[in-house]
C-alpha positions in Angstrom: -56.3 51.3 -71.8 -59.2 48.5 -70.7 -56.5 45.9 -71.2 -53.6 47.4 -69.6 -55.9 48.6 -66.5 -56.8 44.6 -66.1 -53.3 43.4 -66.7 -52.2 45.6 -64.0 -54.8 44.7 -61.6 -54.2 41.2 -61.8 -50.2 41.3 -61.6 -51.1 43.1 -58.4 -53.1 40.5 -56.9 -51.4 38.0 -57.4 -47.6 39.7 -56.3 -49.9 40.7 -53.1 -50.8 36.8 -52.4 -47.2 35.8 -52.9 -45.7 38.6 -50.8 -47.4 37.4 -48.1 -46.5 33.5 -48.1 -42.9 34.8 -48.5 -43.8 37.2 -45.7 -44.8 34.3 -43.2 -41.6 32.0 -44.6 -39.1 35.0 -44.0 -40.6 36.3 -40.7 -40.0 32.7 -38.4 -36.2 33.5 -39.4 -35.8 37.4 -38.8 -38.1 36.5 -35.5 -35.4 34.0 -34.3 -32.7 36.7 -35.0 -33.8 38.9 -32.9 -35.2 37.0 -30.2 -31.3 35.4 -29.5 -29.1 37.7 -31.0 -28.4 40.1 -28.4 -28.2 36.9 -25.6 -25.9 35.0 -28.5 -23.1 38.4 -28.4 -23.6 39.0 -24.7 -22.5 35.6 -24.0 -19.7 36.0 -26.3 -18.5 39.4 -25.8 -20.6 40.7 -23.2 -23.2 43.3 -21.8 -21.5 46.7 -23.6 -21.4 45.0 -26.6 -24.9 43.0 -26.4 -26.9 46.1 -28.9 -23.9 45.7 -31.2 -25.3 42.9 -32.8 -28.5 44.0 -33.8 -26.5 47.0 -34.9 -24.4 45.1 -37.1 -27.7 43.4 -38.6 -29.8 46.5 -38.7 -25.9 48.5 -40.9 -25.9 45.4 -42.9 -29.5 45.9 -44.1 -29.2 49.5 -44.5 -26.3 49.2 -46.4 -27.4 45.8 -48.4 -30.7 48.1 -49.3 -28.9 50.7 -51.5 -27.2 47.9 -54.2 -30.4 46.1 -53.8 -32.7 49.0 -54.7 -30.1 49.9 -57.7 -30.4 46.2 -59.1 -34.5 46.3 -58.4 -34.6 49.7 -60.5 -32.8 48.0 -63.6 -33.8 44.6 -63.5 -36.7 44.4 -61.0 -37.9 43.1 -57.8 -37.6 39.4 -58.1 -33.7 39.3 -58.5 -33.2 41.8 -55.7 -35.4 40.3 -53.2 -34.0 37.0 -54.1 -30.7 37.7 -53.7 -31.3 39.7 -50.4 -32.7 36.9 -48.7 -29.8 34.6 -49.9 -27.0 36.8 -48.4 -29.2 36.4 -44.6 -29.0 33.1 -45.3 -25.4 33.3 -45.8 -25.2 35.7 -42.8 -26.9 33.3 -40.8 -24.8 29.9 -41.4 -21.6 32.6 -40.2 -23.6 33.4 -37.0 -24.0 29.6 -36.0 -19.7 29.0 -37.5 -18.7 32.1 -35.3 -20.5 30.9 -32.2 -18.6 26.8 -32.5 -15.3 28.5 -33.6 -15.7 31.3 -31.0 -14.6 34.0 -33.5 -16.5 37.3 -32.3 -15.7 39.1 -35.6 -16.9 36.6 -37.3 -20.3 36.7 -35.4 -20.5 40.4 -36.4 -19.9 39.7 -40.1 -22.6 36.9 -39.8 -25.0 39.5 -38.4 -24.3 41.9 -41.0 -25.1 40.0 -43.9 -28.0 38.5 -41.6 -29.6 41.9 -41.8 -30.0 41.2 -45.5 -33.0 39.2 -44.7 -34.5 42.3 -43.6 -33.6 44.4 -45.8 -35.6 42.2 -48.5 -38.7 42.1 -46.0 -38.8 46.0 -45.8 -38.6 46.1 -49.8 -41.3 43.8 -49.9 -43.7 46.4 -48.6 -42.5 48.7 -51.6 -43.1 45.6 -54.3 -46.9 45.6 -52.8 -47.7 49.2 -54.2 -45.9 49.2 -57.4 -49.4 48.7 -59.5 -51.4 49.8 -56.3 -54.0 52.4 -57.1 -53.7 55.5 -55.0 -56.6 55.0 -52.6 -55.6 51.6 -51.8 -51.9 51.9 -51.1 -51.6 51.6 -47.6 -53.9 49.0 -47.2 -51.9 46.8 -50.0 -48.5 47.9 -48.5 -50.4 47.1 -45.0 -51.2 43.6 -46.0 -47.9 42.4 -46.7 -46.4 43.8 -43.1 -49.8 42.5 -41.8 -48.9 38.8 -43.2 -45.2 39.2 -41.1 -47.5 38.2 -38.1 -47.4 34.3 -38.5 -43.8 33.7 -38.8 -42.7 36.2 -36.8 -44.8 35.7 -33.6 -44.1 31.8 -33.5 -40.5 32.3 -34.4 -39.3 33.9 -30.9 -41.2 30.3 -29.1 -39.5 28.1 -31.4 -35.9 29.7 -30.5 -35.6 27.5 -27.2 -36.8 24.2 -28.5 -34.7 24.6 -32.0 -32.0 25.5 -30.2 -32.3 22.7 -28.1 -32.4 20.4 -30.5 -29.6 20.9 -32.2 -27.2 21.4 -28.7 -27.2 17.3 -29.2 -24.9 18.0 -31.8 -22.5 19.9 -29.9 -24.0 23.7 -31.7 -24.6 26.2 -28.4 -28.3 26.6 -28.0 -28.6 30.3 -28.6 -26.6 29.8 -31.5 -28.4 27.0 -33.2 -31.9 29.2 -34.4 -29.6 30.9 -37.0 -29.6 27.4 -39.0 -33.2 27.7 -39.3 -33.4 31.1 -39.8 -30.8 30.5 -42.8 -33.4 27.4 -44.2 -36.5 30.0 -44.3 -34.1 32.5 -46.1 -33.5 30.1 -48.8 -36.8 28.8 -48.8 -38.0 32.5 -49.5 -35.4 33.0 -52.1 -37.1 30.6 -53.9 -40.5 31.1 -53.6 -39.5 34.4 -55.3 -37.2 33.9 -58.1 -39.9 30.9 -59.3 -43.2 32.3 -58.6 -42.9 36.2 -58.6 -43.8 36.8 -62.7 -44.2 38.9 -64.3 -42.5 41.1 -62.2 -44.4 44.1 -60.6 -42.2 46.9 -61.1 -41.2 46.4 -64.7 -44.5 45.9 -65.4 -45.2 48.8 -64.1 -42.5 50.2 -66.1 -43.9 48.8 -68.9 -47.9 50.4 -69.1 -48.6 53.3 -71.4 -48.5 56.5 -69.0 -52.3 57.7 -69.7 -52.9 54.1 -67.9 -50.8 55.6 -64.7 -52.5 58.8 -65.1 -56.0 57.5 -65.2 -55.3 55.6 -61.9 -52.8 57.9 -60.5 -53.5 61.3 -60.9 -50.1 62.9 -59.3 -48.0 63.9 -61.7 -45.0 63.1 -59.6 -46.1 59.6 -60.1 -45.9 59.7 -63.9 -42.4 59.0 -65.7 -40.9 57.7 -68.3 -39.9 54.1 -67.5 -36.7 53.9 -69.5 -35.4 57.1 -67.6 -32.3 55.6 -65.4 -32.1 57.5 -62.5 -28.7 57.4 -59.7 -28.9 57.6 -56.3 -27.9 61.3 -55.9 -31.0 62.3 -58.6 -33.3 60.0 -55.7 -31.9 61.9 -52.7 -32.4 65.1 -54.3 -35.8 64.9 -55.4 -36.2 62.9 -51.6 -34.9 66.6 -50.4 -37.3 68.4 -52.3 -40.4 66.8 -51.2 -41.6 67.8 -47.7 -43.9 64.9 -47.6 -41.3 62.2 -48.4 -38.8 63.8 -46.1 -41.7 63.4 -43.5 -42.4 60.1 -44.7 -38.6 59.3 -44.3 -37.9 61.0 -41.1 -41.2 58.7 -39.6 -39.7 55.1 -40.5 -36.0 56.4 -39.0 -36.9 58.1 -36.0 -39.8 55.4 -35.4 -37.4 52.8 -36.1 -34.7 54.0 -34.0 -37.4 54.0 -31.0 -38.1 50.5 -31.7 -34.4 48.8 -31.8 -33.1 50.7 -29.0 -35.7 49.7 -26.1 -36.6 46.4 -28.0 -32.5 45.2 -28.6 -32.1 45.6 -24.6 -35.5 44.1 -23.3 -34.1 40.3 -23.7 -30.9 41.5 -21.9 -32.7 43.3 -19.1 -34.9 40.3 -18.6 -31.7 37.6 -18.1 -30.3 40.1 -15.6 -32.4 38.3 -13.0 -33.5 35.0 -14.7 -31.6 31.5 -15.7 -30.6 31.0 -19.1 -33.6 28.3 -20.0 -36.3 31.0 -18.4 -35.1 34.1 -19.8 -35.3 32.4 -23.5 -38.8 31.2 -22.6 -39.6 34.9 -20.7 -38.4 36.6 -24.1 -39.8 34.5 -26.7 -43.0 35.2 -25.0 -42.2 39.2 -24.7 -40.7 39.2 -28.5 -44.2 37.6 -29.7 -46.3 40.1 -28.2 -44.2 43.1 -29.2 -43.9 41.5 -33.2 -47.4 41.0 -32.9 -47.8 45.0 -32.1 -45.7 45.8 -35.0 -47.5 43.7 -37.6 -50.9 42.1 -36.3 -53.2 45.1 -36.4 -51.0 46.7 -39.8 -54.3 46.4 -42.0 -55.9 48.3 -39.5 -53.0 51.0 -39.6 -53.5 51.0 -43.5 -56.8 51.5 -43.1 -56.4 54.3 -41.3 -53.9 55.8 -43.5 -55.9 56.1 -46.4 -59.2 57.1 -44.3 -57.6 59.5 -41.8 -54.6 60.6 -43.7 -50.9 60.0 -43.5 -50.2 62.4 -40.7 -52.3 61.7 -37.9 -51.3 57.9 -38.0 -47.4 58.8 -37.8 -48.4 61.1 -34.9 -50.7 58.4 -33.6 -47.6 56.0 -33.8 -45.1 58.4 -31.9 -48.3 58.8 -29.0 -47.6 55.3 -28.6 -43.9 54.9 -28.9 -43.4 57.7 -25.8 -46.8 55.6 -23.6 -44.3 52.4 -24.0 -40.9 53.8 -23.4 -42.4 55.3 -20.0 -44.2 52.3 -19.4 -40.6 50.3 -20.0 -38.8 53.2 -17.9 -40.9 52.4 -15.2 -41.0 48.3 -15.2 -38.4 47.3 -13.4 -38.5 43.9 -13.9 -42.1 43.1 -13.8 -43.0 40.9 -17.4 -46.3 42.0 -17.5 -45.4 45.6 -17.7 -42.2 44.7 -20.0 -44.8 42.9 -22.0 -47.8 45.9 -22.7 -44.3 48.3 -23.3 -42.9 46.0 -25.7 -46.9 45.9 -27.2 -47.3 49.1 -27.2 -43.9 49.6 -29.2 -44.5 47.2 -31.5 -48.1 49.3 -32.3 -46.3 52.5 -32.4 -43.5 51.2 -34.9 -46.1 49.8 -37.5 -47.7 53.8 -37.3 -45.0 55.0 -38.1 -43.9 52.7 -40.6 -46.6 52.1 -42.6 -47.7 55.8 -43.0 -44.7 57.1 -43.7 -43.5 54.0 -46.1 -47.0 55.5 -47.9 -46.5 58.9 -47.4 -42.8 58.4 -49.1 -43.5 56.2 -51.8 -46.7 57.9 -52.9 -44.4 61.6 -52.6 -41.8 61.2 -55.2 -41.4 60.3 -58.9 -41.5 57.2 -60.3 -38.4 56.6 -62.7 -36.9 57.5 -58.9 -38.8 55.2 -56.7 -37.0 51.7 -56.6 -33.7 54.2 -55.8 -35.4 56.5 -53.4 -36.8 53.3 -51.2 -32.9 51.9 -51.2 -31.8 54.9 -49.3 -34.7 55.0 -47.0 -34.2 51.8 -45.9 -30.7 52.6 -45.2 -31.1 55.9 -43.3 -33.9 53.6 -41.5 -31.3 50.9 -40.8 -28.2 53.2 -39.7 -30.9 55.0 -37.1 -31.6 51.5 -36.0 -27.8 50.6 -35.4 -27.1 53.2 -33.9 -30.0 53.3 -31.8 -28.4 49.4 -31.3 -25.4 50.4 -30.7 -25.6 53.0 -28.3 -28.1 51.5 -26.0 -25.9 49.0 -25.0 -23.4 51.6 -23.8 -26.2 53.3 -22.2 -27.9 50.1 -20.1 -24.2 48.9 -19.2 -23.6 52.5 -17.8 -27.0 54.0 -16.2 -29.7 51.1 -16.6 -32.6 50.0 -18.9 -34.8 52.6 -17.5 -32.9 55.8 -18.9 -32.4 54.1 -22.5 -36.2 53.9 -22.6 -36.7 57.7 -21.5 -33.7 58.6 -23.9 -35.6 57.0 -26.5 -38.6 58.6 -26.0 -36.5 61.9 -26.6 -36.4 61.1 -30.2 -39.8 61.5 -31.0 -39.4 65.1 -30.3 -37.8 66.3 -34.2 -40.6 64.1 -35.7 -43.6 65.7 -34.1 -41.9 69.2 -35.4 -41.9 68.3 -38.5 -44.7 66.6 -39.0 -46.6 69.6 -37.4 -45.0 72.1 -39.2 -47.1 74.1 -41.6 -44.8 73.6 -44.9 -45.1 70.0 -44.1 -48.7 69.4 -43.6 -49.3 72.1 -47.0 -47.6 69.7 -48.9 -48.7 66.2 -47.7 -52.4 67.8 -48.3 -51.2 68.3 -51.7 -50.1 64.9 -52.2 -53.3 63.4 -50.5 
């Protein structure tokens, strides 16, 4: 048992080290995404549509997650990862061809498969507590959003300058970040299939249960490795936890907060600037607001596993209603755009990292890799239509009543993370 306990802990180590160099790669090219892609489709197909294409992203992750997770569960995380992070590449050399050939649907099947780049960051986070002992999984899952920070702060800045680089060449300058974004996608791809052995959860598959048991006590966290599980057995044991559907409902509804206020910030701020200052203005907003989601996430994992799951994800919606009345009530002024967008950011990584804990940690394991798929899409189709809808909702009553509509949300999380069936059973679980 000696051996197996060390074998584990050194397979986690070193998947934790490479999960965040991938982390850093990945993040410059989701960070460009999303700092142009809502300027890129309003320019093409205008305002209404602007949200759509982080929609299209945020469905194409969701959706990408669920064939990813089933190929993680048989063969493990390196080959899904992998291949996740080529199809954004994919997705992002169609964004750049839709934008010279002009073809909007093509831009929107270029952000769909974009979101696959996404989708393999957010599975990351899983990778990091396959062989994580108990007491230590939010701060291991923490670490690898935490490592998101580099890439994805500088990313947003180098959208103007990349983007002017390559307008020499005839490519539109919002358009011409998705060609780097695409490299780092590729870049991560490899990384992963090359350095990412052995692989952490068939590995974890691998070790004799009493290892599991002695440091995992849960039984829900014991199974038989070899057990195949579908995705209806993962939503149905999803549905009979409270704590995982709390731990779901937190990364949805938190999420859906987060794209709907954060997709229409770059588009409120070119309402009154030129093109050259509103991807300058942005860049500068984006950074802050990534660097709330990710920057302080040990801190949040900290926290998880001192003060418990629960109050962090309430701690987290606190913050996403302070920044969607602070956005309400902006205007136009940066600075104020820029602490809501902070404050968002914070909020988000509360309510993502506790309840990516609280879920993983809540559910059996022959059902894990499955269960995490479908998260990720309920996740991604409560960001797009969060994307999609806010929009509509900007083009028809303003910026201000998306944020306040937003902060509505919150309100069937906080019941159910209060309720008294729900807190029973995540004490349970702690």
């Amino acid at each position: 048992m000696t051996s197996a306990v060390a074998v584990r802990s050194a397979v986690q180590v070193r998947t934790v080290r490479l999960l965040m160099v991938v982390e850093v790669v990945s993040g410059l090219g989701v960070a460009m995404g999303i700092s142009v892609g809502a300027l890129l489709t309003r320019a093409m197909a205008g305002t209404a549509l602007s949200g759509a294409a982080q929609s299209a992203a945020v469905v194409g992750g969701g959706v990408l997650a669920v064939p990813a997770a089933a190929l993680m569960s048989r063969y493990g995380r390196r080959p899904g990862l992998a291949l996740c992070y080529l199809t954004g590449a994919v997705g992002g050399v169609a964004v750049l061809a839709s934008a010279l050939l002009d073809s909007i649907p093509l831009l929107f099947v270029g952000f769909f498969l974009f979101g696959a780049g996404s989708t393999a960051k957010l599975q990351s986070r899983y990778a990091a507590t396959d062989l994580a002992e108990p007491h230590r999984r939010g701060r291991q899952l923490s670490l690898v959003v935490w490592s998101t920070t580099l890439g994805a702060v500088i990313g947003p800045n180098l959208a103007s300058p990349l983007g002017g680089t390559l307008s020499r060449f005839g490519i539109p300058e919002l358009a011409g970040p998705f060609a780097f974004a695409a490299a780092s996608f590729l870049l991560s791809a490899l990384l992963l299939t090359v350095f990412l052995r052995p692989d952490p959860l068939l590995t974890a598959q691998a070790l004799p249960a009493q290892t599991l048991a002695a440091t995992d006590p849960a039984p829900a966290a014991v199974a038989d490795g070899a057990q195949r599980q579908t995705l209806g057995s993962a939503a149905r044991a999803v549905l009979a936890s409270p704590a995982a559907r709390l731990g779901m409902a937190a990364m949805a509804l938190g999420h859906l907060v987060m794209v709907a206020v954060m997709a229409m910030t770059p588009v409120h701020i070119g309402e009154t600037h030129s093109a050259p200052d509103t991807l300058r203005i942005v860049g500068f907003v984006l950074s802050v607001h990534v660097a709330g989601m990710y920057g302080l996430s040990p801190v949040v994992g900290w926290l998880t596993d001192r003060a418990g799951r629960v109050p962090v994800i309430l701690g987290g919606v606190a913050l996403l209603i302070a920044a969607c009345a602070v956005a309400a009530a902006a205007g136009h002024d940066t600075a104020l755009l820029t602490a809501a967008l902070l404050m968002l950011g914070l909020g988000w990584s509360g309510t993502m990292v506790a309840g990516s804990t609280l879920f993983t940690e809540s559910l059996p394991a022959a059902v894990k890799a499955r269960a995490q798929g479908l998260s990720d899409l309920v996740t991604g189709l409560s960001g797009a239509s969060a994307g999609v809808l806010s929009g509509i909702v900007v083009e028809l009553s303003g910026y201000a009543v998306l944020a306040l509509l937003a902060a509505l949300t919150t309100i069937p999380l906080i019941a159910l993370a209060l309720r008294p069936s729900t807190l029973a059973a995540v004490k349970v679980a702690d």
